[in-house]
C-alpha positions in Angstrom: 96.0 -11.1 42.1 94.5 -8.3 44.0 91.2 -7.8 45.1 88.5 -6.3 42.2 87.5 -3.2 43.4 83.3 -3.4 44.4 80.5 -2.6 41.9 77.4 -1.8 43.4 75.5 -2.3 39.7 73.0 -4.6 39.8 74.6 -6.1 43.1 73.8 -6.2 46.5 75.4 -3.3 49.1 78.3 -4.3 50.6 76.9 -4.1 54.1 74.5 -6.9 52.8 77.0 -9.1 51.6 78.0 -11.4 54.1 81.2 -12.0 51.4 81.2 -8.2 50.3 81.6 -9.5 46.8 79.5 -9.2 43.4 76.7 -11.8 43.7 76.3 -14.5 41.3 74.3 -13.2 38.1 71.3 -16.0 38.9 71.0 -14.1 42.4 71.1 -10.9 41.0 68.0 -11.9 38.1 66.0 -12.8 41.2 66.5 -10.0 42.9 65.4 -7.5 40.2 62.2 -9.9 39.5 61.2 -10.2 43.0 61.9 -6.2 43.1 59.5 -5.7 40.3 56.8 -7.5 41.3 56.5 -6.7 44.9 56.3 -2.7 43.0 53.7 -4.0 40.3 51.2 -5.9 43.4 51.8 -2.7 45.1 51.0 -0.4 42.6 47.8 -2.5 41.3 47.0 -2.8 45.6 47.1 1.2 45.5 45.5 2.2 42.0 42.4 0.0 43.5 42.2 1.2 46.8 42.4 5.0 45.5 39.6 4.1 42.7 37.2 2.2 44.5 33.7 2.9 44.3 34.7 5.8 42.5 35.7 7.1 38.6 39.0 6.9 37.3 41.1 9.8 37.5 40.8 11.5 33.5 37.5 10.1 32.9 35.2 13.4 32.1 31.9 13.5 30.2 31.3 16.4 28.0 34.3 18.0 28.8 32.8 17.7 33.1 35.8 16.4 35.1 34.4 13.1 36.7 38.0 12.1 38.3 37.5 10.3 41.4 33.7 11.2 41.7 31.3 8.4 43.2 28.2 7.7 40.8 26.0 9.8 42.9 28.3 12.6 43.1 28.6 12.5 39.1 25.0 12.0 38.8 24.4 15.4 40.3 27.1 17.0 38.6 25.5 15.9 35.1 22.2 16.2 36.4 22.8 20.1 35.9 23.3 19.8 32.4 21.1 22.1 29.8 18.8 19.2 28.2 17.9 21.7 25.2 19.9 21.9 22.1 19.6 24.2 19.5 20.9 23.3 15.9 21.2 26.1 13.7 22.2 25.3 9.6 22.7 27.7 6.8 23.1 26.6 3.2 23.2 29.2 0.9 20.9 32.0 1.6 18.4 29.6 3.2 19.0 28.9 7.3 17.1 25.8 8.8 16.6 25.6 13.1 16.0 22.4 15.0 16.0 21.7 18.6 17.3 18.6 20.5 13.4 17.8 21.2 12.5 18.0 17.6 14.9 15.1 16.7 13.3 12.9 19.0 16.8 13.5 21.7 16.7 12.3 24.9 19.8 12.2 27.4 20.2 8.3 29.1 21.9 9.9 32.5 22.0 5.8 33.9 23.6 5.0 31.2 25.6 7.7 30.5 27.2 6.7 34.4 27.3 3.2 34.2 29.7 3.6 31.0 31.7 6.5 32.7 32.5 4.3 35.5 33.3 0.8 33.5 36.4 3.2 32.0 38.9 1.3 34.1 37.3 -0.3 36.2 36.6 -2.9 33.6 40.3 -3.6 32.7 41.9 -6.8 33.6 44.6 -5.0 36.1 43.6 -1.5 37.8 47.2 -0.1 37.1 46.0 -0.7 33.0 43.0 1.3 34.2 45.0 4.5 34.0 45.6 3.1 30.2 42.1 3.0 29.6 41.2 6.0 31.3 43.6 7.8 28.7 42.7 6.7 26.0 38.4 6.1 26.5 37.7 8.2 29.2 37.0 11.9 27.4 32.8 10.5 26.6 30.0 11.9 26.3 26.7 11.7 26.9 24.4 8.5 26.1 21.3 9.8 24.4 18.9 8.1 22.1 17.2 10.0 18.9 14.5 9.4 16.5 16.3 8.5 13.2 13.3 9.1 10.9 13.1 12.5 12.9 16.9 13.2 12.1 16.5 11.7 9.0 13.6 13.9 8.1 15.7 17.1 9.3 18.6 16.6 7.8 17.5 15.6 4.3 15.4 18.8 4.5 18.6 20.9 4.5 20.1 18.2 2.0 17.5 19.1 -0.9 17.3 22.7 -0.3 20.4 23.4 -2.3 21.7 21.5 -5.5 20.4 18.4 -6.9 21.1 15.1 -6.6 23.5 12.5 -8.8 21.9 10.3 -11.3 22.6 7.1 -11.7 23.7 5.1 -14.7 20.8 2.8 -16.2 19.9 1.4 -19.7 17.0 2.0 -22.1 15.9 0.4 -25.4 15.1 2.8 -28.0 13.8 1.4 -31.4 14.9 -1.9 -30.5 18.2 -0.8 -30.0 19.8 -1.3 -26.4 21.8 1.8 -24.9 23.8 2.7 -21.6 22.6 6.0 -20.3 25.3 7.7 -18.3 25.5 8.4 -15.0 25.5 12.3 -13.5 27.3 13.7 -11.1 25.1 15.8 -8.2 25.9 18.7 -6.2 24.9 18.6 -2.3 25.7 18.9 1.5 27.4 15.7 2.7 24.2 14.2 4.8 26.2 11.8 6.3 28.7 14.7 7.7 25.6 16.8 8.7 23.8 13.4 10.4 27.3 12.7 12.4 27.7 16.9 13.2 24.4 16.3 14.6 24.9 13.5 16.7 28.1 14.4 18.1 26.7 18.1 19.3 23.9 15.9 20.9 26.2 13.9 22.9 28.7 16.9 23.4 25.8 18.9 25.1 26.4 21.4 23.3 24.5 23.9 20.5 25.7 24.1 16.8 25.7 26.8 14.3 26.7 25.2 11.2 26.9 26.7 7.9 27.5 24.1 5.1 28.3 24.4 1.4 27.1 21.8 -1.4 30.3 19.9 -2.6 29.7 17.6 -6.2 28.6 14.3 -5.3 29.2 11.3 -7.7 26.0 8.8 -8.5 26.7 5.4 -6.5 25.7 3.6 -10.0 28.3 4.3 -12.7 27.8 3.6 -16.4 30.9 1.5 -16.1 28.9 -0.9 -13.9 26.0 -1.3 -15.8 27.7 -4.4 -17.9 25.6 -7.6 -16.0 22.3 -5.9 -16.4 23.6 -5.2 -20.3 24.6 -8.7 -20.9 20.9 -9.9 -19.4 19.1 -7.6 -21.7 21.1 -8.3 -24.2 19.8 -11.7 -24.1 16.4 -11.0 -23.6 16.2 -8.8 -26.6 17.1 -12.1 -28.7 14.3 -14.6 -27.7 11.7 -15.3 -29.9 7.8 -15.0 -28.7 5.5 -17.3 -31.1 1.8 -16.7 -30.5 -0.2 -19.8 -32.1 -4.3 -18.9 -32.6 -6.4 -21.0 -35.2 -3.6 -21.1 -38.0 -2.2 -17.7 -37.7 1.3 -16.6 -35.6 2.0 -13.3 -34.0 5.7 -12.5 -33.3 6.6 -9.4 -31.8 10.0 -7.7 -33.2 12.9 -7.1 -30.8 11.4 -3.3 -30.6 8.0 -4.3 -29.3 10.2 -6.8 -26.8 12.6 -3.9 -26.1 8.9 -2.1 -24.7 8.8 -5.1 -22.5 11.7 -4.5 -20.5 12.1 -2.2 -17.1 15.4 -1.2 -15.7 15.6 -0.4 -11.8 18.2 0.2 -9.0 18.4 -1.6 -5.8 20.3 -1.1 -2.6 22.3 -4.4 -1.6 22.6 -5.2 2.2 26.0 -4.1 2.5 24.8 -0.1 0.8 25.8 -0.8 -2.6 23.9 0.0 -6.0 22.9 -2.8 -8.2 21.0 -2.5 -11.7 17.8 -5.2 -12.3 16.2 -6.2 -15.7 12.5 -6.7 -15.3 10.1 -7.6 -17.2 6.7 -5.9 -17.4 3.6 -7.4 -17.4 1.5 -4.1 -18.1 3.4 -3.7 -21.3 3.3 -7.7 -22.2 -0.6 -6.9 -21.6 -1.4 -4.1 -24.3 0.2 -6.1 -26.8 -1.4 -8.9 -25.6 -4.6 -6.4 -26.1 -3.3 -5.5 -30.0 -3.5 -9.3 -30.9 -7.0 -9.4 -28.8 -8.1 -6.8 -31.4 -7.4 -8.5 -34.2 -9.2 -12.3 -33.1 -11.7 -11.4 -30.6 -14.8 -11.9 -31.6 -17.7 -9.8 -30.4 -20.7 -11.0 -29.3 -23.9 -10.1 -31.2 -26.3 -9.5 -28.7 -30.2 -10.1 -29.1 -32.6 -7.4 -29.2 -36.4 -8.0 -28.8 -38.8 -5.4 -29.4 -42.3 -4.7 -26.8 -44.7 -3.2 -28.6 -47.7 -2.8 -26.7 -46.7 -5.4 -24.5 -46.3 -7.4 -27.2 -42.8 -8.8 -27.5 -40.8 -9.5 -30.9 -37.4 -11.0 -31.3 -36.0 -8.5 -33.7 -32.5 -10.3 -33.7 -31.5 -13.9 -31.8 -28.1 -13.5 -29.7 -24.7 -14.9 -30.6 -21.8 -15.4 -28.3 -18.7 -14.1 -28.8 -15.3 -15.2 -27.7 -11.5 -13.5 -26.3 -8.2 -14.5 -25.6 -7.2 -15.0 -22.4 -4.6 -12.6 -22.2 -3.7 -12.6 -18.3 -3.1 -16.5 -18.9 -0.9 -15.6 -22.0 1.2 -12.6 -20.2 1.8 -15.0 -17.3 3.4 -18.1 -19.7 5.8 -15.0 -21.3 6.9 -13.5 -18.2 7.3 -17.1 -16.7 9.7 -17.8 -19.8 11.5 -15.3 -21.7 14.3 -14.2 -19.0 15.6 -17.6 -20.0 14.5 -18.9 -23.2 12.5 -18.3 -26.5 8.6 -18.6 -26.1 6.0 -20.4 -28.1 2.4 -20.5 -26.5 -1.3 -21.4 -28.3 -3.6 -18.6 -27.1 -6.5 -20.0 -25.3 -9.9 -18.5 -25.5 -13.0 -18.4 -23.2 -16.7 -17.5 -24.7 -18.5 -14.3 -24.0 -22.2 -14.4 -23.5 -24.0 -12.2 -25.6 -26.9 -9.6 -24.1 -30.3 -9.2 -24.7 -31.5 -5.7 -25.7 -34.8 -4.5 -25.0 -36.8 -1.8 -26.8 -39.8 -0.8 -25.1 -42.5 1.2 -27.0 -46.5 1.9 -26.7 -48.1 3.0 -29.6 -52.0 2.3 -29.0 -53.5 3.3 -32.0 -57.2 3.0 -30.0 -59.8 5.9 -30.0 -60.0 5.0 -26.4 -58.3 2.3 -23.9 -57.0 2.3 -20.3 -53.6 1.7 -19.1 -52.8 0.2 -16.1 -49.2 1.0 -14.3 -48.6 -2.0 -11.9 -45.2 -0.6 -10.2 -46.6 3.0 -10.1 -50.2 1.1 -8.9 -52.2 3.6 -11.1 -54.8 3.2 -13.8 -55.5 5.8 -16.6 -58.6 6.0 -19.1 -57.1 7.4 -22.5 -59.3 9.2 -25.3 -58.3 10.6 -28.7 -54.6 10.2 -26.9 -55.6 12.3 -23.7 -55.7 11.1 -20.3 -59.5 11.8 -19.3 -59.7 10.2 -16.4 -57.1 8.6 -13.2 -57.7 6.5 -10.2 -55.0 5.0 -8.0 -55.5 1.1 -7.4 -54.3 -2.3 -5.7 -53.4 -4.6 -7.7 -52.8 -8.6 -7.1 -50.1 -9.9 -4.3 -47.2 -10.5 -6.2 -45.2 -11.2 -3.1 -47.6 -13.9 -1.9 -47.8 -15.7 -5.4 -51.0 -13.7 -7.0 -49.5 -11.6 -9.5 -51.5 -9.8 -12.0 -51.0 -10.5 -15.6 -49.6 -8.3 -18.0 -50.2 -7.9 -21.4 -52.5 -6.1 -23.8 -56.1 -7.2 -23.3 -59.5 -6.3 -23.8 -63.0 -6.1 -21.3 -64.7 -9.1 -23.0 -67.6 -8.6 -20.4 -69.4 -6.3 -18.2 -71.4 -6.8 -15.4 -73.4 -5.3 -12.2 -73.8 -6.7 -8.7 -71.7 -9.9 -8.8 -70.2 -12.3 -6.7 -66.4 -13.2 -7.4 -66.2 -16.7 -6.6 -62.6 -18.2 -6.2 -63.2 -21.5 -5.5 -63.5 -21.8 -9.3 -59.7 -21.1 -9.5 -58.5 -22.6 -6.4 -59.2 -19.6 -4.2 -61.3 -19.5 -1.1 -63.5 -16.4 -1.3 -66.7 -15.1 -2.5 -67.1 -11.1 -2.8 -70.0 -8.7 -3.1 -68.8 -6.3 -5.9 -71.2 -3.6 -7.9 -69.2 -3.5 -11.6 -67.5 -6.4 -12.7 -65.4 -5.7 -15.7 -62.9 -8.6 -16.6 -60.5 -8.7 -19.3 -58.0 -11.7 -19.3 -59.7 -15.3 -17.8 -60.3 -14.5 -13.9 -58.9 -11.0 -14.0 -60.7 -8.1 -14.2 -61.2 -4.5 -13.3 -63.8 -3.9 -10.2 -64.7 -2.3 -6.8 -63.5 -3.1 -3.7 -65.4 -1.9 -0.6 -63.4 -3.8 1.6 -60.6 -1.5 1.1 -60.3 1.5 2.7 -56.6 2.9 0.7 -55.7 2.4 -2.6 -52.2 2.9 -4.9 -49.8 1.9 -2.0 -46.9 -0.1 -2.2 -48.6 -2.6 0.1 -50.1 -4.3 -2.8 -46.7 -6.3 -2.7 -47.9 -8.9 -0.2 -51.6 -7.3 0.9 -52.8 -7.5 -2.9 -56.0 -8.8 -4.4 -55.5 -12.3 -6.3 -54.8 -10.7 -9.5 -57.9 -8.3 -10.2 -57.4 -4.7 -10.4 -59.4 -3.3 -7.4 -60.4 0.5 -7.5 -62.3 3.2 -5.2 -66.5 2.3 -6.2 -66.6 5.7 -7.7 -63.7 4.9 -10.4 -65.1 2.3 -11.3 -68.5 3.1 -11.7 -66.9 5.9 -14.3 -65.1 2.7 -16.3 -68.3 0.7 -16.4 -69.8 3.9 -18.0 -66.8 4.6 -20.2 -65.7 1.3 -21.6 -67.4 -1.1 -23.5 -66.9 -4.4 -24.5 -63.8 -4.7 -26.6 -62.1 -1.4 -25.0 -58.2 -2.6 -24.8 -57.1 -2.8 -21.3 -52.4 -2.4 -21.4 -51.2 -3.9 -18.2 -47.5 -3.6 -17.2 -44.7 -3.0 -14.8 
């Protein structure tokens, strides 16, 4: 057979074939390997010589060509940047304006570099950096923002056209449990206006947007309102049994219905869910209907002061009232999962004492003496004809005077008060001694140089009534021997 003619596919050149034939197959496979991986450790040796220490060619940040830029020469390019946006967003007729500063913006330029240059760099071979570089290496700029500030912007705009969706709930009406249907709404998309926002911010750039309201549906339809029905449901059909000295009180599935509150939550992962509560405010005015029909009141006591004089007019009897927080606490503790039968406990309420105070001195003449105003008046034919301040006994040290209506069973000149008769260590020089209740008694006091202060409290006499010499040389004229003497507070 002749010779095949030479292929030079896949084969070595003839000049490098000692044979100048086709090599085997197992030769050729190495070849082609050894081929490619001498061109891949080249290319990888290459890509990461021309990149290091510097950013991968295609890597920009807000549209600012970083390609083989070191850190410091980015750093200045970006440190150019404008750091003031302006926001500007019309709905309807109404235009809202907002600056970068206003939400709270500020531009992370450390950041922003240390991400620009990890495009690449951080892939497992540097020829894949080009890959990378492609596909994550149009950024922009690393910024952090005040979300209530955003929040508090944007949701301005949201509610200044439109209104928003209602959600589906449930009500009891006579008893009688109904699904209220949900609403559709009509706004601006906040989460579209939050992520405009955001994106202009790390863009660099200022936006003019003008948005229309577009009909939002309510997160809660009436279609999922079923659980919270079926809970109700079952709530509606327990009993309540109120047990008080031989009577019952039940409440009907109405008054129960009354009981119930029905209110949306937001689950963790964003969705809407309906609750059934019950509430204790309502349980509590019913509670307070039952109260008014076994509560009993107190009577409270009255005593009359007549003259000083004091009457019981009417003795006191205690009342008593369910405890109704105790009673509200036992239903709410109970009902969501079974019928309820409680005996209402009571506690007692003290009755109070009444006091009427009156004066009705039927005298042609007496003297009244004010202990908390420290005052003494001389009264005749039911005129005040005379008035002398004066100190009356030390009520803070233990020497109060007594009060009371009294007479002056005595009268007397130039006398010595002895105390030792009454436990008291003193003996006084006075010129009109005019006693009217044991020891006590109405007289001069030399010894003092004020009278009808409030420093009788704890600088008092023992109990007497001390006046000025002249008042009570007037008295000692005045009064005589039976004239009544009122003492009080």
């Amino acid at each position: 057979m002749g010779n095949k003619p030479y292929s030079h596919f896949l084969s070595l050149p003839r000049r490098l074939s000692q044979s100048g034939q086709k090599p085997a197959l197992k030769a050729r496979v190495w070849f082609i390997f050894l081929g490619v991986t001498i061109a891949f450790v080249f290319s990888n040796l290459l890509v990461s010589a021309l990149t290091v220490g510097v950013m991968f060619p295609g890597v920009s940040v807000a549209g600012k060509d970083l390609s083989f830029k070191t850190q410091e020469q980015a750093r200045k390019i970006l440190s150019d940047m404008r750091r003031q946006r302006n926001f500007t967003v019309e709905v309807g007729d109404q235009t809202f304006l907002a600056t970068s500063s206003d939400l709270g913006a500020q531009y992370e330029l450390d950041e922003t570099l240390k991400l620009a240059y990890a495009v690449g760099h951080t892939s497992p071979l540097p020829i894949m950096g080009f890959f990378d570089a492609n596909k994550h290496g149009q950024m922009g700029y690393s910024y952090s923002i005040n979300r209530d500030e955003l929040k508090k912007f944007t949701s301005k705009v949201i509610s200044a056209v439109g209104i928003d969706p209602l959600n589906a709930t449930l009500a009891v009406v006579d008893g009688q449990l109904t699904v209220v249907a949900d609403k559709d709404g009509f706004r601006v998309d906040q989460k579209l206006l939050d992520s405009i926002i955001r994106s202009s911010i790390a863009d660099g750039k200022d936006k003019n947007l003008k948005l229309s309201p577009v009909s939002v549906k309510a997160p809660f339809l009436a279609a999922d309102t079923g659980k919270a029905k079926q809970q109700a449901d079952a709530i509606l059909l327990r009993t309540v049994v109120l047990n008080y000295d031989g009577r019952q009180f039940i409440p009907d599935r109405a008054t129960i219905g009354r009981w119930l509150e029905f209110r949306h939550t937001i689950n963790s992962d964003g969705t809407v869910a309906l609750g059934v509560y019950i509430s204790r405010e309502q349980i509590l005015g019913y509670l307070q209907s039952v109260a008014n029909q076994v509560n009993v009141a107190p009577k409270n006591k009255k005593v009359n002061i007549r003259n000083g004089v004091s009457s019981v007019e009417q003795e006191g009897q205690n009342g008593s009232a369910i405890l109704q927080a105790v009673a509200a606490d036992a239903i709410m503790a109970a009902i969501e999962s079974k019928s309820v039968s409680i005996n209402l406990q009571t506690q007692p309420i003290a009755f109070k004492t009444e006091t009427n105070s009156s004066v009705s001195l039927e005298y042609g003449r007496y003297i009244e003496v004010n202990l908390s105003r420290q005052q003494l008046w001389a009264y005749q034919d039911n005129q005040v004809i005379f008035s002398t301040p004066i100190t009356s006994g030390a009520t803070g040290a233990g020497f109060p005077t007594v009060t009371g209506l009294f007479s002056i069973y005595a009268k007397e000149t130039a006398r010595y008060l002895n105390g030792r008769p009454y436990g008291w260590d003193y003996n006084v020089y006075v010129d009109y001694w005019m006693p009217f209740y044991g020891g006590y008694g109405l007289h001069d006091a030399d010894w003092r140089s004020a009278f009808g202060g409030q420093d009788y409290y704890y600088g008092g006499s023992h109990g007497c009534v001390n006046m000025p010499k002249a008042s009570a040389a007037f008295l000692y004229g005045w009064a005589s021997i039976g004239t009544p003497v009122w003492v009080h507070n």
